[in-house]
MMTF fields as JSON, N, C-alpha, C and O atoms, coordinates in Angstrom:
{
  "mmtfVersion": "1.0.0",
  "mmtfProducer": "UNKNOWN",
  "numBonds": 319,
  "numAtoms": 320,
  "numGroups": 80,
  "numChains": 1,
  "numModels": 1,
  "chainsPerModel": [1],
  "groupsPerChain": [80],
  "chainIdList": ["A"],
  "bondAtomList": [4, 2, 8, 6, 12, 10, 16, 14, 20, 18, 24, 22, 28, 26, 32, 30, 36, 34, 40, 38, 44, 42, 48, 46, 52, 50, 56, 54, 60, 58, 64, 62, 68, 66, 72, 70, 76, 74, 80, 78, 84, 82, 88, 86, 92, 90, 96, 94, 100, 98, 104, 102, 108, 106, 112, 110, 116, 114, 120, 118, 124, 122, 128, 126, 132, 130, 136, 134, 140, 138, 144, 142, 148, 146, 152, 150, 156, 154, 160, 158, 164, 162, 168, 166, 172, 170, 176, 174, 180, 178, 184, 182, 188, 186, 192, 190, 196, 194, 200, 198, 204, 202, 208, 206, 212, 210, 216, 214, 220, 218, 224, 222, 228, 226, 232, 230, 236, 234, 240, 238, 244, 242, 248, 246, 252, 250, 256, 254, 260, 258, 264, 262, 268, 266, 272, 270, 276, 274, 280, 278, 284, 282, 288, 286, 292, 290, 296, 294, 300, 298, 304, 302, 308, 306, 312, 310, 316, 314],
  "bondOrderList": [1, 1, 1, 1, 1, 1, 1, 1, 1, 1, 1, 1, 1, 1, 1, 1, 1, 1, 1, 1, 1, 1, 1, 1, 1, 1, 1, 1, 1, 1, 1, 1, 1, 1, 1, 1, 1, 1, 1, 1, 1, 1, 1, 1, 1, 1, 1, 1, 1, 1, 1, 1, 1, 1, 1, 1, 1, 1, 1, 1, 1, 1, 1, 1, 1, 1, 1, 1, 1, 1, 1, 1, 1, 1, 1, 1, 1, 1, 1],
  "groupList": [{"groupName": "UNK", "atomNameList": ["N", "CA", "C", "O"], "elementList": ["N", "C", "C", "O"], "formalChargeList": [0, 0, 0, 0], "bondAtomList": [1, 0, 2, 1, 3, 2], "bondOrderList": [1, 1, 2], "singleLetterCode": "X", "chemCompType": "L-PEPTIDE LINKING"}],
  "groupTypeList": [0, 0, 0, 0, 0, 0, 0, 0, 0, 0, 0, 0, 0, 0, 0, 0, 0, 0, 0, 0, 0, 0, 0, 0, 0, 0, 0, 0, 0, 0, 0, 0, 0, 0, 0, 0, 0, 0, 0, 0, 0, 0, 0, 0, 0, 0, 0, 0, 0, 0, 0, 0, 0, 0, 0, 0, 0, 0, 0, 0, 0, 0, 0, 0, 0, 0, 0, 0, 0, 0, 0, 0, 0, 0, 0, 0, 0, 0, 0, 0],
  "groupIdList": [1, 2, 3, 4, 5, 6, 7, 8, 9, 10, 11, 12, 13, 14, 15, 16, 17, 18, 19, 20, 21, 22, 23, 24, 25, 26, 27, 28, 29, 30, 31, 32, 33, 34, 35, 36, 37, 38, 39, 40, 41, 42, 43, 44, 45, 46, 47, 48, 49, 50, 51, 52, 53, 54, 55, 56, 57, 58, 59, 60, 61, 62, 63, 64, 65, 66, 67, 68, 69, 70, 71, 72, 73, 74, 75, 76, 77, 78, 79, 80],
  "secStructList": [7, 6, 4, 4, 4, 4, 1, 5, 7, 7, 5, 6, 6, 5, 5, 7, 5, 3, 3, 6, 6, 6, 6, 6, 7, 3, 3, 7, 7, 3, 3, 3, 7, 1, 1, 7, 3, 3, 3, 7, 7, 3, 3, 2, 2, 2, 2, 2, 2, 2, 2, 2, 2, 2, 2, 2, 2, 1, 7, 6, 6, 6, 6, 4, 4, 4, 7, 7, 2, 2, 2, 2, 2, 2, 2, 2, 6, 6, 7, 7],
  "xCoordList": [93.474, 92.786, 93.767, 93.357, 94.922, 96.243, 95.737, 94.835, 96.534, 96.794, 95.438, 95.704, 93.897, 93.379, 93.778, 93.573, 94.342, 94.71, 95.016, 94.577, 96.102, 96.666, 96.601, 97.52, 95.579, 95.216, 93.993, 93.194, 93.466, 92.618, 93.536, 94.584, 92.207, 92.938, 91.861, 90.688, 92.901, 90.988, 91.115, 91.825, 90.711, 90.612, 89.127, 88.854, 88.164, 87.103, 86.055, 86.035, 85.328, 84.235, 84.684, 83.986, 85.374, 86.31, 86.965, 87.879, 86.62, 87.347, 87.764, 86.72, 88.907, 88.566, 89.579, 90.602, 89.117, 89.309, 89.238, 88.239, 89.863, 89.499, 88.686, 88.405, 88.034, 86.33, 87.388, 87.904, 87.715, 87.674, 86.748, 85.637, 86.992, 86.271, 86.042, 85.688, 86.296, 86.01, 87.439, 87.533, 88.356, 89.437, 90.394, 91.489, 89.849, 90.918, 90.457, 91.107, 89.105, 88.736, 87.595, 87.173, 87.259, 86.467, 87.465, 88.356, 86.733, 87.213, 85.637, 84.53, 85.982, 84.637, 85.145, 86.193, 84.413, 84.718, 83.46, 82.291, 83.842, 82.204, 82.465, 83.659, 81.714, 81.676, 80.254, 79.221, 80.595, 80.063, 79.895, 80.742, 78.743, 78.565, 77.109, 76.446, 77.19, 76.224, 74.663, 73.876, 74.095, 73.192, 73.289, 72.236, 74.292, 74.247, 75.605, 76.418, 75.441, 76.672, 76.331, 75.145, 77.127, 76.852, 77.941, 79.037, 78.055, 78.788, 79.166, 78.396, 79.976, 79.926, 81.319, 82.31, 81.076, 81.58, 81.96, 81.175, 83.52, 83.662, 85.006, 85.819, 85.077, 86.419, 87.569, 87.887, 87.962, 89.344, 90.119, 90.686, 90.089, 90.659, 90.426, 91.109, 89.009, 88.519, 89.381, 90.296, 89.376, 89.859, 91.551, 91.995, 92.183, 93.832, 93.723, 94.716, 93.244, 92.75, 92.856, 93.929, 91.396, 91.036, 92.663, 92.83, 93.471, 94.853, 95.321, 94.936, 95.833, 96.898, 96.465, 97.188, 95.325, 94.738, 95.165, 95.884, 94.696, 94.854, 96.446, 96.898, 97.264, 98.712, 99.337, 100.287, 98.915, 99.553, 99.333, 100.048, 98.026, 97.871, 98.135, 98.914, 97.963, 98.858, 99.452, 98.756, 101.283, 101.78, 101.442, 101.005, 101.706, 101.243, 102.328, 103.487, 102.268, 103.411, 103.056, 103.247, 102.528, 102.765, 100.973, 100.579, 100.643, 98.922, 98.819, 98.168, 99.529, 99.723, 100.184, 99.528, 101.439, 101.186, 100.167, 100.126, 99.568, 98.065, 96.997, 95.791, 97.363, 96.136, 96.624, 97.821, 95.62, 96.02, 95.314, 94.101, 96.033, 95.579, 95.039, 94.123, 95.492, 94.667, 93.295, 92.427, 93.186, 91.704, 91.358, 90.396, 91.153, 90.552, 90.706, 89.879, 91.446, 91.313, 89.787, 88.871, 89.922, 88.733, 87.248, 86.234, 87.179, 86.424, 85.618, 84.414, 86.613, 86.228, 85.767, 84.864, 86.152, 85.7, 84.842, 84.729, 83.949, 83.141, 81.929, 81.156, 82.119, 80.946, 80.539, 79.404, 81.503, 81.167, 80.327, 79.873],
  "yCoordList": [79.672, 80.931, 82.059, 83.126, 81.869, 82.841, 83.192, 84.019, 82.307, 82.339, 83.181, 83.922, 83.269, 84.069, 85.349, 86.119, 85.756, 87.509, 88.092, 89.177, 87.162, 87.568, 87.148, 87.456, 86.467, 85.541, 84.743, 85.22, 83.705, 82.831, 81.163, 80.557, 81.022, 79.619, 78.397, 78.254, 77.492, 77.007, 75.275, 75.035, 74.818, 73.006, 72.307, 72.24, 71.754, 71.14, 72.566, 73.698, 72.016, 72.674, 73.603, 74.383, 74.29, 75.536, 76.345, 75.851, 77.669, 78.766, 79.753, 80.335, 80.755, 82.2, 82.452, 81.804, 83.589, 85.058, 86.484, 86.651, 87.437, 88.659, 89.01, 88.557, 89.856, 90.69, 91.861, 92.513, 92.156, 92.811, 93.964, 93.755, 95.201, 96.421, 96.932, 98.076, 95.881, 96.322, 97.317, 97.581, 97.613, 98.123, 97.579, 98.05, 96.006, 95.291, 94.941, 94.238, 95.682, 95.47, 94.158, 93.743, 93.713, 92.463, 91.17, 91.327, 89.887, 88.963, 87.887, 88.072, 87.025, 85.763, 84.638, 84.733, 83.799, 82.768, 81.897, 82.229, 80.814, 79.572, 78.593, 78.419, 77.904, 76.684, 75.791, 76.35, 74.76, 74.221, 72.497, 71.95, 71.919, 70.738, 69.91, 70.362, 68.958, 68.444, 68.773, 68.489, 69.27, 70.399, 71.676, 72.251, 72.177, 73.876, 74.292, 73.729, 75.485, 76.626, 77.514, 77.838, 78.024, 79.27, 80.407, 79.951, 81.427, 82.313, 83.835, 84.309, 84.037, 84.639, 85.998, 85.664, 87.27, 88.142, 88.727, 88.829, 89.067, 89.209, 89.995, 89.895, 90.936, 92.314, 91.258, 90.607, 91.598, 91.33, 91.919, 91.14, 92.779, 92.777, 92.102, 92.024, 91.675, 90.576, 89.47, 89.163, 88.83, 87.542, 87.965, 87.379, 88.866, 89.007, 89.275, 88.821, 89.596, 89.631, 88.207, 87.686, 87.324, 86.225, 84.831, 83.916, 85.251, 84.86, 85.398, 84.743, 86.152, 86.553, 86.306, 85.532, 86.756, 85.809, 84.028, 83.561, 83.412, 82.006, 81.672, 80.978, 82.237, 82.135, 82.522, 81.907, 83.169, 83.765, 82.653, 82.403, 81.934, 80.467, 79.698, 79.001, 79.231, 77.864, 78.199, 78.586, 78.218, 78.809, 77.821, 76.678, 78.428, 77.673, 76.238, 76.649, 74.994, 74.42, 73.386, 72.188, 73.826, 73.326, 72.245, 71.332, 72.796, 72.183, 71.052, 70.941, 70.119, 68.732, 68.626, 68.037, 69.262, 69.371, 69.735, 69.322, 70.462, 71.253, 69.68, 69.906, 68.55, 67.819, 66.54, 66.252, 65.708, 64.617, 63.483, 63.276, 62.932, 61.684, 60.788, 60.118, 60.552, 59.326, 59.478, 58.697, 60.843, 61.163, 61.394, 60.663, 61.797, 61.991, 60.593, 60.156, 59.938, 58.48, 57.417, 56.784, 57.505, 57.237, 57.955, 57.258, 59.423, 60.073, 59.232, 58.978, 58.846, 58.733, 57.212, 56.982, 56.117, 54.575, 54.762, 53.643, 55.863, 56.049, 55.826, 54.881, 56.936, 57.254, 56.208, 56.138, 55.249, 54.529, 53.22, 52.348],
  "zCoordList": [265.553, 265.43, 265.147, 264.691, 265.381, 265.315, 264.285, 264.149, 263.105, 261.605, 261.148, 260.201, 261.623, 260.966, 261.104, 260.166, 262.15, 262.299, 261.323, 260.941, 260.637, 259.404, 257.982, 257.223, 257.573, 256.676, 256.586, 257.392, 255.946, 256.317, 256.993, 256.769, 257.973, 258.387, 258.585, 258.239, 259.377, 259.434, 258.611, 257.634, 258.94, 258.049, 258.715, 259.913, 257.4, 257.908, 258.352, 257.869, 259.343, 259.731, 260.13, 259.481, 260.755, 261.108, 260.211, 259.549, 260.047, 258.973, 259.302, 259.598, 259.578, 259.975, 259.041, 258.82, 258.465, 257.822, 258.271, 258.97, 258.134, 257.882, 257.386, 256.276, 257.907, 257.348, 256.799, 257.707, 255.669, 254.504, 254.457, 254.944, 253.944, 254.336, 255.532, 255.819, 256.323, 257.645, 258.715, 259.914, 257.461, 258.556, 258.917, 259.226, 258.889, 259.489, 261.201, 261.974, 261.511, 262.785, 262.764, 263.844, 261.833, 262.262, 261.175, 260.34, 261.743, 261.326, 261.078, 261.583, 260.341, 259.831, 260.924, 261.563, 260.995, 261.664, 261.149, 261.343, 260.51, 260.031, 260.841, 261.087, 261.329, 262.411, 261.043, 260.674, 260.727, 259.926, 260.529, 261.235, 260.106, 260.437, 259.137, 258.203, 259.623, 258.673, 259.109, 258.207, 260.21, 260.603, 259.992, 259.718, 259.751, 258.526, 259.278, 260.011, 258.756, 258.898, 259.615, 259.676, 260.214, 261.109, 260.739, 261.064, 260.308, 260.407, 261.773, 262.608, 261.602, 262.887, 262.326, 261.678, 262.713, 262.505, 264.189, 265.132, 264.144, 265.591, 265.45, 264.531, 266.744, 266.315, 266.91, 267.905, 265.486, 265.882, 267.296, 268.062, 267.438, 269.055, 270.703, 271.724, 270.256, 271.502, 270.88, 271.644, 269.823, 269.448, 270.133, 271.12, 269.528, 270.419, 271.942, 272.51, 272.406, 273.982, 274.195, 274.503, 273.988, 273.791, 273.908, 274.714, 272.822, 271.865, 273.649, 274.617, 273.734, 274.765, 275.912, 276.539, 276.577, 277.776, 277.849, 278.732, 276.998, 277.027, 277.116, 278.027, 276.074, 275.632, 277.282, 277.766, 277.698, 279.246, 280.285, 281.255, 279.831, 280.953, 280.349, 280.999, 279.247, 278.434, 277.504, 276.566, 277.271, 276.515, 275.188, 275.324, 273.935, 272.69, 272.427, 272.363, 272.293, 272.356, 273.567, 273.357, 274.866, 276.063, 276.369, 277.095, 275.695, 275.813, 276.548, 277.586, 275.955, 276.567, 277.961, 278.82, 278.206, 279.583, 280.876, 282.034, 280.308, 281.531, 281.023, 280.926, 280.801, 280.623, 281.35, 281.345, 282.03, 283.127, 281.771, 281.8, 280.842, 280.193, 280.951, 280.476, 282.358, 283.096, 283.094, 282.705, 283.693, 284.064, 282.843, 283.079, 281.413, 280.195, 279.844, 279.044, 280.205, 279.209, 280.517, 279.992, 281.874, 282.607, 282.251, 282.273, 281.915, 281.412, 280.17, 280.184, 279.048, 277.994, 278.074, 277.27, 278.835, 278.885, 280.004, 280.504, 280.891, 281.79, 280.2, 280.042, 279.299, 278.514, 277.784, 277.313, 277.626, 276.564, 277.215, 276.475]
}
């Protein structure tokens, strides 16, 4: 979601861009699936809030660590 701040980003069903005309204060975001598309327009400053809140509890890089594979790998052969 970074990379949209400053650009478009995004691969597959996931897109974000800059909303254009807008200042620079909103951004696009499409969430797409084989059910339809959804678009979604949202201020860019909740999304960096959003960005820096999370980054302050899981630094970017570290993800893997805050996750217990045992218990997600029991999780996932529970469902099946």
């Amino acid at each position: 979601m970074a990379g949209g701040l400053s650009g478009s980003a995004g691969d597959g069903d996931i897109r974000i861009w800059s909303a254009t005309g807008h200042g620079g204060q909103g951004m696009y975001i499409t969430l797409g699936s084989s059910a339809g598309t959804a678009l979604l327009e949202v201020p860019v400053q909740d999304v960096k809030t959003f960005l820096e809140n999370t980054e302050a509890s899981v630094p970017r890089g570290a993800e893997s660590g805050h996750i217990d594979w045992d218990i997600e790998l029991a999780n996932l052969r529970a469902e099946s």
